[in-house]
GUVEX-90598 format. One record per residue (C-alpha): residue in one letter; x, y, z. Coordinates in steps of 0.02 Angstrom, whole numbers, always signed. Example, Ala and Ser with C-alpha at 12.3 -4.5 7.8 and 13.67 -1.06 7.14 Angstrom:
<nodes>
+---+--------+--------+--------+
! r !      u !      v !      w !
+---+--------+--------+--------+
! a !   +615 !   -225 !   +390 !
! s !   +684 !    -53 !   +357 !
+---+--------+--------+--------+
</nodes>
This chain:
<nodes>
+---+--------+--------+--------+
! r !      u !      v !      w !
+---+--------+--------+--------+
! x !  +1046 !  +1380 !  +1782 !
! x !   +978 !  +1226 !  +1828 !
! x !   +790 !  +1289 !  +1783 !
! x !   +848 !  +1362 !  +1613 !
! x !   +944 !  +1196 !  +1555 !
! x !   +773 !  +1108 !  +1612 !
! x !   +655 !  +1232 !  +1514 !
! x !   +791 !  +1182 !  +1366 !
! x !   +782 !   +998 !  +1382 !
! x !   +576 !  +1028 !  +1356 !
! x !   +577 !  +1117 !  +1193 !
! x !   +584 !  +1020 !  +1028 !
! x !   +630 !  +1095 !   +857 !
! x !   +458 !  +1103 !   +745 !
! x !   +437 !  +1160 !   +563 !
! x !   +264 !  +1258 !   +562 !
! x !   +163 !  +1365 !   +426 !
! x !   +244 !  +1528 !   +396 !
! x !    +59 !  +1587 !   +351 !
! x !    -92 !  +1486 !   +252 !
! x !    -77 !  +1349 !   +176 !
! x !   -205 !  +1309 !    +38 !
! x !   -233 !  +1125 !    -16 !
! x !   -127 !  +1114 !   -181 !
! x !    +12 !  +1232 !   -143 !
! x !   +196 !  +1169 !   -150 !
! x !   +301 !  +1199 !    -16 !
! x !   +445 !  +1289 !    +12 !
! x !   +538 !  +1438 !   +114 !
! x !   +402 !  +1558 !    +92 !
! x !   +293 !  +1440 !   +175 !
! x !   +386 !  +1355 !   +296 !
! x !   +476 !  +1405 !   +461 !
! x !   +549 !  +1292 !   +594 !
! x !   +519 !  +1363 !   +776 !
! x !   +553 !  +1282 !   +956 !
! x !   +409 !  +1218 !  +1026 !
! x !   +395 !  +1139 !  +1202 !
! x !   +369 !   +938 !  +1207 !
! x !   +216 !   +856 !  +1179 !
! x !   +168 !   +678 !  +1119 !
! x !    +16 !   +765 !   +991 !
! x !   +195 !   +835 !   +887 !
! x !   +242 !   +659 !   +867 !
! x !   +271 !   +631 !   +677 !
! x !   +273 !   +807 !   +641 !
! x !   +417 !   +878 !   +531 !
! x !   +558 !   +958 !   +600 !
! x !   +664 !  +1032 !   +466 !
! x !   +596 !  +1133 !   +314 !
! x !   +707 !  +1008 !   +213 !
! x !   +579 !   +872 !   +238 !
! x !   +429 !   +977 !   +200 !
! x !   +516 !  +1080 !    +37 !
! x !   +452 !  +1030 !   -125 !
! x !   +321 !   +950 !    -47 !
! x !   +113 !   +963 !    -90 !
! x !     +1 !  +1000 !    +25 !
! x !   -163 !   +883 !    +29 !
! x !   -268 !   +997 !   +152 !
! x !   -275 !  +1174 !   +196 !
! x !   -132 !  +1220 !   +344 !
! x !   -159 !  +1371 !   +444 !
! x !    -28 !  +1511 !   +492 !
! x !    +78 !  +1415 !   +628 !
! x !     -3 !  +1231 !   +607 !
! x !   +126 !  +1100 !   +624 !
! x !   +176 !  +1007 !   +472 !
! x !   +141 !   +813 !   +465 !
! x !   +201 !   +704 !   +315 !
! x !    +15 !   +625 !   +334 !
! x !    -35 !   +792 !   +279 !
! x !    +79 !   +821 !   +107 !
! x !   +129 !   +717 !    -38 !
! x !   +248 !   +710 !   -153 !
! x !   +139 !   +731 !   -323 !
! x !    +29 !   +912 !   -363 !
! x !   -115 !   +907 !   -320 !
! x !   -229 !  +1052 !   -398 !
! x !   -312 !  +1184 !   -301 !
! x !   -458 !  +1248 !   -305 !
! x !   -524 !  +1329 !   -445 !
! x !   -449 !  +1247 !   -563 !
! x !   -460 !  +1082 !   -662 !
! x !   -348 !   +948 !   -733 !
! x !   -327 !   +881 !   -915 !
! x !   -220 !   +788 !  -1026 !
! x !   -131 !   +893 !  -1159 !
! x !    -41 !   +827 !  -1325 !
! x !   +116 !   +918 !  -1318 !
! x !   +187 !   +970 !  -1482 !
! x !   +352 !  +1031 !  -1383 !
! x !   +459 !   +900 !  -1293 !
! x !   +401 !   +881 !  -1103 !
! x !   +614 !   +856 !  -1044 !
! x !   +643 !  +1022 !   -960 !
! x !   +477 !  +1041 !   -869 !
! x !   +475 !  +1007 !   -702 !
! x !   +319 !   +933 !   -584 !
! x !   +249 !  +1080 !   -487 !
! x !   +311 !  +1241 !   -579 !
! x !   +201 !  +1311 !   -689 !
! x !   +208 !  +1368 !   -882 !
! x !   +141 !  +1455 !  -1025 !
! x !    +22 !  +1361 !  -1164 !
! x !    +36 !  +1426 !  -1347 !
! x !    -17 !  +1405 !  -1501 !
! x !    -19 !  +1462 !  -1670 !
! x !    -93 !  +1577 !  -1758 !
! x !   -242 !  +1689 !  -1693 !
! x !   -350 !  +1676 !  -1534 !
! x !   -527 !  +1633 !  -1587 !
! x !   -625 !  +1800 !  -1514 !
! x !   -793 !  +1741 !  -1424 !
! x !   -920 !  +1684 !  -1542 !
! x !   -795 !  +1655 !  -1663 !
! x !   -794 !  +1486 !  -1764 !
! x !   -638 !  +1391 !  -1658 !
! x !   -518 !  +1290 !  -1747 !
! x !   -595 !  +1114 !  -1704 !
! x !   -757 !  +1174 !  -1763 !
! x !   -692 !  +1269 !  -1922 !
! x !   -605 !  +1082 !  -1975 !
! x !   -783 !  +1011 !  -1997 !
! x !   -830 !  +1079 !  -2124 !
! x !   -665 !  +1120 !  -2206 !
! x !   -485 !  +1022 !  -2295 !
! x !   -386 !   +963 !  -2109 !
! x !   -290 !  +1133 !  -2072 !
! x !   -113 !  +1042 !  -2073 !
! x !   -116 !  +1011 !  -2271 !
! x !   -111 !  +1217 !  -2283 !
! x !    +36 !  +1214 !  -2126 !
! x !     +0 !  +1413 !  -2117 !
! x !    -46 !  +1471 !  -1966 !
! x !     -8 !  +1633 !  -1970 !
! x !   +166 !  +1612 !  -1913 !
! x !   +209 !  +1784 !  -1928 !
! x !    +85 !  +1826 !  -1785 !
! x !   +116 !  +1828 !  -1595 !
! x !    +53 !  +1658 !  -1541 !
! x !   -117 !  +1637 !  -1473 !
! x !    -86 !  +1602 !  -1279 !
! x !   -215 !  +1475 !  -1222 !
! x !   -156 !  +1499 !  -1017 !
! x !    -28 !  +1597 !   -947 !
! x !    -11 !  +1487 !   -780 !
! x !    -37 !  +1301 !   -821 !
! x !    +18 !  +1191 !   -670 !
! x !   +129 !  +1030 !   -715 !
! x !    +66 !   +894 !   -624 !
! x !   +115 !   +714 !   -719 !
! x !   +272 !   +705 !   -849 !
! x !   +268 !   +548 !   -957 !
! x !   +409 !   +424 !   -936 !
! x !   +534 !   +394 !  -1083 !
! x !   +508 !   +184 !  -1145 !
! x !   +651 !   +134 !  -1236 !
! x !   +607 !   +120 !  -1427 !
! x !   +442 !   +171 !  -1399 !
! x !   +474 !   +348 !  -1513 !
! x !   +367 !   +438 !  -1394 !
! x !   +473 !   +586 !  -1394 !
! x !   +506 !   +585 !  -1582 !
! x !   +461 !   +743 !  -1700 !
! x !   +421 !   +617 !  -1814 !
! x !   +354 !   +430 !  -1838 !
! x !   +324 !   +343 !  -1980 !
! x !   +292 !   +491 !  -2058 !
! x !   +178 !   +558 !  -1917 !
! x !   +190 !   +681 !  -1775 !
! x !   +209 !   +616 !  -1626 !
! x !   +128 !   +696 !  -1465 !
! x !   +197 !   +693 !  -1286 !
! x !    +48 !   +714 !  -1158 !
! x !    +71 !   +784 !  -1011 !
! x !    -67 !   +820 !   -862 !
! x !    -99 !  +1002 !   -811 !
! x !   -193 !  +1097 !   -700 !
! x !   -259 !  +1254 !   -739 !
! x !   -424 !  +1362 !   -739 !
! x !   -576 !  +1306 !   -830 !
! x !   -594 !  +1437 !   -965 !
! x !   -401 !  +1390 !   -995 !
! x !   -441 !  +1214 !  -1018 !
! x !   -581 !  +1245 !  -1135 !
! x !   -479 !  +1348 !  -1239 !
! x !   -351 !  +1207 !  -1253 !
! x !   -466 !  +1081 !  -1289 !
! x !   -541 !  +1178 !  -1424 !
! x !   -369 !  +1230 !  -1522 !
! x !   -292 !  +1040 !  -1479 !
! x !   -342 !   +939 !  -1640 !
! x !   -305 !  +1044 !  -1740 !
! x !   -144 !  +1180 !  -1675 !
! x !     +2 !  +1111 !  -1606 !
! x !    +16 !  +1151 !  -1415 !
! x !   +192 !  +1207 !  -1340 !
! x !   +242 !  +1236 !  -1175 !
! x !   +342 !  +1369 !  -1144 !
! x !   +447 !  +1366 !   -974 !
! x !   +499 !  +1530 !   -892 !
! x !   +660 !  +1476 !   -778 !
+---+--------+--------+--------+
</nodes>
């Protein structure tokens, strides 16, 4: 009994990957398990419950049964690879997304097929498209990315208007940062001056 209370006494509870970790990914259950693990100083500052770790970003890759350090998360998104952040003038209101879940960018109207003139590039040499306010409305709207990551939410300044529809007789556009793939990001920056951009939350 003696050797089994002892054996006890050396273990230390330890919140490890559940399986790979890639640089960017927020953490939660499906990524986190706490195990026993006997003492050593190296586990010093690592988590122990997956309260500390959930909701968390990870800044570096974590293998399959790493320990967890704080050192080695934060608490903004930080994108992964592949993919590439931006600015976006929101013509929705940013106050039900959330940091770190991801959404659907629309706009109206038609996708622009490849090699077709794109709504920035159509403006040039034409009237600005919002004095004609049809954009084919009673189409399906053109999605520009199906997964865009929220990573930065504008704060609300008191009388600053910045989440009004409407301004002195101008609309008003919240921007918010995303992360998303490259070809999605093109497609947003092409449709952006001239298409109003909504983000479309799926909780």
């Amino acid at each position: 009994m003696q050797y089994i209370s002892a054996l006890s006494a050396d273990t230390v509870p330890l919140l490890v990957a559940r399986r790979d970790i890639r640089r960017g990914d927020i953490l939660d259950g499906s990524s986190l398990v706490q195990v026993q693990a006997p003492r050593n100083d190296a586990l010093r500052g690592a988590l122990t419950a997956e309260s500390e770790g959930a909701h968390l970003t990870a800044l570096i890759d974590i293998a399959k049964g790493q320990a967890i350090y704080r050192e080695a998360l934060t608490t903004s998104v930080e994108a992964g690879r592949g993919l590439t952040k931006i600015r976006i003038r929101l013509a929705s209101l940013p106050g039900d997304l959330r940091i770190g879940e991801k959404v659907r960018l629309v706009t109206s109207g038609r996708c622009a097929s490849k090699g077709e003139t794109t709504p920035d590039e159509a403006t040039e040499e034409t009237s600005p498209v919002y004095e004609s306010a049809d954009f084919g409305t009673s189409e399906e709207p053109c999605s520009l990315s199906e997964e865009a990551l929220v990573v930065s939410i504008p704060e609300e300044e008191e009388d600053s208007g910045l989440f009004s529809a409407v301004r002195d007789e101008e609309a008003v556009y919240a921007s918010v940062e995303f992360a998303l793939p490259p070809r999605d990001a093109l497609a947003v920056i092409s449709h952006q001056s001239s298409r109003p951009i909504l983000a479309v939350t799926t909780h």
